[in-house]
C-alpha positions in Angstrom: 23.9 -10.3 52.4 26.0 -13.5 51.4 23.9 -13.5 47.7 25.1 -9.9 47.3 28.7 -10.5 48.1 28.9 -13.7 45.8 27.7 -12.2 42.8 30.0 -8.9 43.8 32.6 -11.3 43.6 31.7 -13.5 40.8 31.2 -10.5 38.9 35.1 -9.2 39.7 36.4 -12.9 39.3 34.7 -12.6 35.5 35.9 -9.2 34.8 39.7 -9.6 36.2 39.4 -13.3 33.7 38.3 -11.6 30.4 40.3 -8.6 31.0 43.0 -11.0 31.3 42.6 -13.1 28.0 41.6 -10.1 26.3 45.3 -8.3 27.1 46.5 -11.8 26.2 44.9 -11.7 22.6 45.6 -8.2 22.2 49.5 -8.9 22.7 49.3 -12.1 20.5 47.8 -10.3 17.7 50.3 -7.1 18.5 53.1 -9.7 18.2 52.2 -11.4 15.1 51.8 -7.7 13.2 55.2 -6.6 14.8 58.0 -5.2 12.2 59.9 -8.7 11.7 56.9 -10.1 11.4 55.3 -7.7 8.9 58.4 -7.5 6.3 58.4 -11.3 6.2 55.0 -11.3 5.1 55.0 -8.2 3.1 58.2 -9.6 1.3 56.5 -12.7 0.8 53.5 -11.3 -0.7 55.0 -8.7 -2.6 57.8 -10.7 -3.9 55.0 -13.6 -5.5 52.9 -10.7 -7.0 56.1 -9.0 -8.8 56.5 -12.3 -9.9 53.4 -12.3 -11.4 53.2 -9.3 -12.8 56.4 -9.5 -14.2 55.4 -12.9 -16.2 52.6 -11.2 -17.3 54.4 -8.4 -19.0 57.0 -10.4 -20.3 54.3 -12.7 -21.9 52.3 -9.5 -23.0 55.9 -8.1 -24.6 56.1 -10.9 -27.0 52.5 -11.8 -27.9 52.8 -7.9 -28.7 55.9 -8.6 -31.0 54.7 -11.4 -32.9 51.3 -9.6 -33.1 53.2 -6.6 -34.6 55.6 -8.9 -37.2 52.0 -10.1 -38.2 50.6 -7.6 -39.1 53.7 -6.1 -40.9 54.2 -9.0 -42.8 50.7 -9.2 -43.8 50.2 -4.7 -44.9 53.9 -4.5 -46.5 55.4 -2.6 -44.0 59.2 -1.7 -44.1 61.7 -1.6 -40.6 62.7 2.0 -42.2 59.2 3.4 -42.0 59.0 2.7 -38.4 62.3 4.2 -37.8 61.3 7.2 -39.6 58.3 7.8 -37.7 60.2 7.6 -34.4 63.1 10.1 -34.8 60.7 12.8 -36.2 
């Protein structure tokens, strides 16, 4: 009777104890994704990789340009020609 009642009562005592910590994780990790919490980080992260990208375009813009005065210099190619191709 006693061995029946002690594991009856370990077994609540270890059930009420990981119920517990997992409510307590759950509201930690609930906490840490909450909406303060989420547009620092999202601002953060967004913020570096529009930095990024914005270098990268920037650098790809004038390794086009020299590219292109390159290549002009080197076939002949007039300003006017390119102009006339573009309004038509």
């Amino acid at each position: 009777m006693f061995k029946r009642t002690r594991w009856t009562l370990v077994g609540y005592g270890l059930g009420a104890t990981t119920s517990y910590l997992a409510a307590r994780r759950l509201r930690r990790t609930a906490a840490k994704y909450a909406p303060t919490e989420v547009v620092s980080r999202v601002g953060a992260s967004v913020g570096g990789t529009a930095r990024q990208v914005q270098n990268a375009v920037t650098e790809g813009r004038s390794t086009m340009r020299t590219r292109e005065a390159e290549l002009r210099s080197s076939h002949a190619i007039d300003r006017g020609a390119r102009h006339r191709l573009r309004t038509r």
